[in-house]
N, C-alpha and C positions, 0 to 999 in steps of 0.2 A: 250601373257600371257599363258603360261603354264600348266599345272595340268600332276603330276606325281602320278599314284593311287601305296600305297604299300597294301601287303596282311594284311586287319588288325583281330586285334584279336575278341573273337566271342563276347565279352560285345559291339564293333561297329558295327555300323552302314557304317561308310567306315573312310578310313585314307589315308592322300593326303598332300602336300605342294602347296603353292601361290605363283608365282613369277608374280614381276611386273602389280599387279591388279591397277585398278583402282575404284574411285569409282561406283557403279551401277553392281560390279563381282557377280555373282549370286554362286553357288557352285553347284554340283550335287545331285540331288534329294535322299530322301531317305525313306523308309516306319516306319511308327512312333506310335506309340498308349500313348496318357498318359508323358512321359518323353523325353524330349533331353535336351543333354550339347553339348556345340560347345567348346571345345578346342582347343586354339593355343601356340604353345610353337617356341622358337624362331623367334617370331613377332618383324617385323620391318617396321614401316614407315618411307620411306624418309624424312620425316618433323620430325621425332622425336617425335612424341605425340599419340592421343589416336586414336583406330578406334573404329566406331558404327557402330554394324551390326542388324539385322531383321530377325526372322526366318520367312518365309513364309508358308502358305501352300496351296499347287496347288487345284485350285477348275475349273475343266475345262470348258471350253464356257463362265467364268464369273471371275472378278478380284479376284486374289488371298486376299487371309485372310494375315494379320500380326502381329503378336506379339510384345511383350514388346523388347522395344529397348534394346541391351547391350550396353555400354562401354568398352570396353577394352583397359584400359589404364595402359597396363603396352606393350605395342608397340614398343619400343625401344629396345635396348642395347638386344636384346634378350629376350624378356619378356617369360612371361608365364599369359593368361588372360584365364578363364572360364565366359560361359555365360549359365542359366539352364530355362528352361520353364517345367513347370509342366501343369500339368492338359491338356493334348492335344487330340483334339479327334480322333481317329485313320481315318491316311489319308497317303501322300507326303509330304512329308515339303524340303527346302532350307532354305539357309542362304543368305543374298544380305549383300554388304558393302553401306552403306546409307551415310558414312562420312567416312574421313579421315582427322586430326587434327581438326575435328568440322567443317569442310568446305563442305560444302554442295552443294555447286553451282562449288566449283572448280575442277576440273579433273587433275590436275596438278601432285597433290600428288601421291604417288606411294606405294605399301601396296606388302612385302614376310613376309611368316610365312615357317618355314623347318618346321612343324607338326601342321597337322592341327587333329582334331581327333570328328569325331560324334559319343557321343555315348547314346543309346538308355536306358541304363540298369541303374533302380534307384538302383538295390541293391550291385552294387561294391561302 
């Protein structure tokens, strides 16, 4: 699995694409107070259906925190899915894929998105 980081603009946090994840892909961390959206554009599961993702955030020496799960179920054909978390306390946070086609236990599935994009800024 790959990560391609491009230069992204100054509302993100970082901007990158997925090739061939699996479930349990965590993403690279990133510093956060208050807001993030995970967007992906050009999402594709091999199975054709939704993925759910978890924004984490890193608490060291001690299990990470996790947030309200998304769905993003427009995965296919090229989608385009946003996921937003408000109210964050300033820390690290990631993203983890906890499913792919709702399948929880299977590793099989396989998850690219050509834009993935974090970005921190409630006011764009």
């Amino acid at each position: 699995m790959a990560l391609t980081f491009i230069v992204a603009p100054s509302a993100s946090a970082w901007t990158s694409d997925i090739n061939n994840a699996r479930k349990g892909f965590e993403s690279r961390r990133w510093a956060d107070e208050s807001y993030t959206e995970v967007n992906f554009r050009g999402c594709n599961s091999r199975s054709d259906h939704s993925v759910t993702i978890e924004i984490g955030r890193v608490i060291n020496n001690w299990p990470d925190d996790y947030y309200g799960k998304k769905d993003f179920n427009a995965c296919f054909d090229g989608g385009t899915s946003t996921g937003v978390e408000y109210d964050l306390p300033k820390d690290d946070y990631y993203f983890r894929v906890i499913a792919i086609d709702g399948e929880r236990n299977d590793n099989t599935n396989l998850l690219d998105v050509k834009y993935v994009n974090v970005d921190t800024t409630l006011a764009d």
